[in-house]
N, C-alpha and C positions, 0 to 999 in steps of 0.2 A: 401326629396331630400338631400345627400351628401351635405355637405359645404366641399369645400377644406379649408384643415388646413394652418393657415399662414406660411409660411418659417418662420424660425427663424433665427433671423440678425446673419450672421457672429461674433464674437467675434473681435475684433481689435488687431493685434500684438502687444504685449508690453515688452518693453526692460527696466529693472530695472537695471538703475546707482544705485551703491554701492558707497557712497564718505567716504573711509578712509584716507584720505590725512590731520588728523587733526594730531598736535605735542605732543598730551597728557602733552602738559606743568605741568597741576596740579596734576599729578599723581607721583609726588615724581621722576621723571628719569624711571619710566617704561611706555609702549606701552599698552594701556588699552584694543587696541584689542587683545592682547595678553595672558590679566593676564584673570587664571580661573575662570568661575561660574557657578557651578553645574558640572563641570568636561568636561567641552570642552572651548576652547578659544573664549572670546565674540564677536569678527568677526564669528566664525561658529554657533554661535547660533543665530546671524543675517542672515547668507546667509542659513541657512537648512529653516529659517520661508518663505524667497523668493521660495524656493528650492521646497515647499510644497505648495505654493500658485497656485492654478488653472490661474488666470489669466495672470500670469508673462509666456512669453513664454520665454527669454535669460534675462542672467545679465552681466553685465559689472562693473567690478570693479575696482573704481580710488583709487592712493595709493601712496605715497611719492617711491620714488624710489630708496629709500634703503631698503625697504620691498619685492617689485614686486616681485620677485623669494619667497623668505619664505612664504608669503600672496599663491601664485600660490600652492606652495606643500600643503600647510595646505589646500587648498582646493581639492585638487588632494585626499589628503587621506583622506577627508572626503566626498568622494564621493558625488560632488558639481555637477552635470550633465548640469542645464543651464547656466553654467558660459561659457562665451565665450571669453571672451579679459580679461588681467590685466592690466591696462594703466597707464602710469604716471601721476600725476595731475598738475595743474598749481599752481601761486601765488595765487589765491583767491580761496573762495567757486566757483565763478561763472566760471572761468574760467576750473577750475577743472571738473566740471559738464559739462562742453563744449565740453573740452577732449573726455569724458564720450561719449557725446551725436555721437561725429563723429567715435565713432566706433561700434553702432549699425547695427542691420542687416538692411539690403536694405529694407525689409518689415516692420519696424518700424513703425507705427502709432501714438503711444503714449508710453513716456516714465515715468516710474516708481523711482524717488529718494529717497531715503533713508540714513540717518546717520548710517554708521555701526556700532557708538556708542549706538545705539537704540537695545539691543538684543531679548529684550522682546515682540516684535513686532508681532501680533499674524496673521497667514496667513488669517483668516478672513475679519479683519481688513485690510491688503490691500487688498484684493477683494471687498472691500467695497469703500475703498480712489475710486479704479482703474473705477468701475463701476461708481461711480459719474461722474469722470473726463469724460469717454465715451458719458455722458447725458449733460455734461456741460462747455465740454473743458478741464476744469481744476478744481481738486479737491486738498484738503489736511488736512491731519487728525491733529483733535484742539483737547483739552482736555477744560475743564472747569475751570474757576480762582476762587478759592476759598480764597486767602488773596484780601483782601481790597487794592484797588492800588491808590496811593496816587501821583502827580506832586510836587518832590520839586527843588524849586529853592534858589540859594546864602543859602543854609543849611536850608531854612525854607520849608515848606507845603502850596503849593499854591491852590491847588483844590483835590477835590475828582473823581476817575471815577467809573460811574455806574459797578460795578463790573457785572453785568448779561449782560453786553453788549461786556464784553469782552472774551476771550480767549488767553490760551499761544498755539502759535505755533508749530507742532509737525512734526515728516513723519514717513511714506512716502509722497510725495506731488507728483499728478500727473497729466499731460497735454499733448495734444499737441504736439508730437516732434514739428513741424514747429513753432507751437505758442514759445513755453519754448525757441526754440535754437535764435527766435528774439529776445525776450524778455531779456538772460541773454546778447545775442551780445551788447546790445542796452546799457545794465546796465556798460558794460566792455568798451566799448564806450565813456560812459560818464564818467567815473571814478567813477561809482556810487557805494558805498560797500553793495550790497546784501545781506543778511543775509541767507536767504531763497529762495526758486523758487517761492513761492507765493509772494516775494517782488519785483520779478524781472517784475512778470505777473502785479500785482497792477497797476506800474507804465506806463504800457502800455493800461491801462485801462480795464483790465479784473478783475471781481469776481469771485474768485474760489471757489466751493461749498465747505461749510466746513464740514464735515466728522468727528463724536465725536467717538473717540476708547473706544474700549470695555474693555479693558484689561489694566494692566500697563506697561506705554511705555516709561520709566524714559532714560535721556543719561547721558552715562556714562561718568562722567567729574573730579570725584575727589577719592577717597577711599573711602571712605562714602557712595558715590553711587554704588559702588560697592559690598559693604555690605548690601545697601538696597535691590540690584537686586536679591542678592542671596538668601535673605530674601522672596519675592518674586514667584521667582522661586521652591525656597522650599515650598512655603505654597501653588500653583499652583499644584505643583505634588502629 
């Protein structure tokens, strides 16, 4: 006898916020998404890993708003095709990401964030965040702590923490639209400084499956970092 074969679950729409709305303070006076590595600007070497990810169906990209036109053409010519809105962003991370979130498509499901300063971010890797989040609400990709973390307080060393219990925080981080957009309203609400969407979910009482990358997903924050990605990059190809 025939068994009928199970349908296979629709896939869930997902809208990938792009948050470039940071000042590049330590970057000497230049715009990090800007400066070269490997020979494309590292804003496009973040949006072509979205660009190429199966699971991302549009992206949405937030961005101070003296960029939105420059940010839009670089992506224009480098043939960006799920880019759908460039938004202005707000005062905060979270507010920024809100922006973000109110100009997805009507069919949004769950939303996809990511640091544009992250360029190394491999499309795998967010199909893997994304698929989490689908099983668990909310997912976001950790890497593993390998220095020793230490509590000090008034200049001195007050405790140790179990370093195999920890992780540094990474993204893309993904949930929920409806869960994410309470969750940052709530943070913005309180005046509470969010650091991340998984900080903003925490405090509402969600555990977001943590999700370890495969690759290196370094953000770019200083010059240095920028030499490491390229480093990187170079030994990748």
């Amino acid at each position: 006898m025939l068994r009928k074969k199970k349908k296979k679950a629709e896939k869930p729409f997902v809208s990938a916020v792009i948050a470039a709305g940071g000042s590049s303070a330590r970057m000497g006076g230049e715009n990090k998404l800007l400066c070269e590595l490997g020979g494309l600007p590292v804003l496009i070497h973040t949006m072509l890993a979205f660009e190429a990810c199966g699971a991302v169906d549009e992206i949405v990209l937030v961005a101070r708003d003296d960029v939105l036109v420059e940010y839009s053409q670089l992506c224009q010519d480098f043939s960006i095709g799920k880019l759908s809105k460039v938004v202005c962003g707000g005062a905060s991370r979270a507010e920024s990401v809100l922006r973000g979130l109110a100009e997805v498509s009507p069919d949004c499901r769950f939303v996809c964030v990511h640091d544009a300063a992250r360029p190394l971010i491999e499309p795998a890797d967010i199909e893997r965040v994304c698929a989490a989040a689908f099983e668990n609400n909310c997912a976001a990709a950790v890497a593993p702590m390998t220095d020793t973390v230490k509590l000090v307080r008034d200049g001195r060393i007050e405790r140790t923490f179990d370093r195999d219990a920890l992780v540094r925080a990474q993204t893309p981080q993904c949930a929920d639209l409806q869960l994410l957009r309470g969750a940052l309203y709530d943070a913005v609400q309180a005046g509470e400084k969010v650091t991340d969407e998984s900080f903003a979910l925490e405090r509402m009482g969600l555990r977001p499956a943590a999700v370890f990358c495969t690759g290196a997903n370094l953000k770019i924050t200083t010059p240095d970092d920028l030499i490491a990605a390229a480093a990187l990059l170079e030994a990748k190809e």
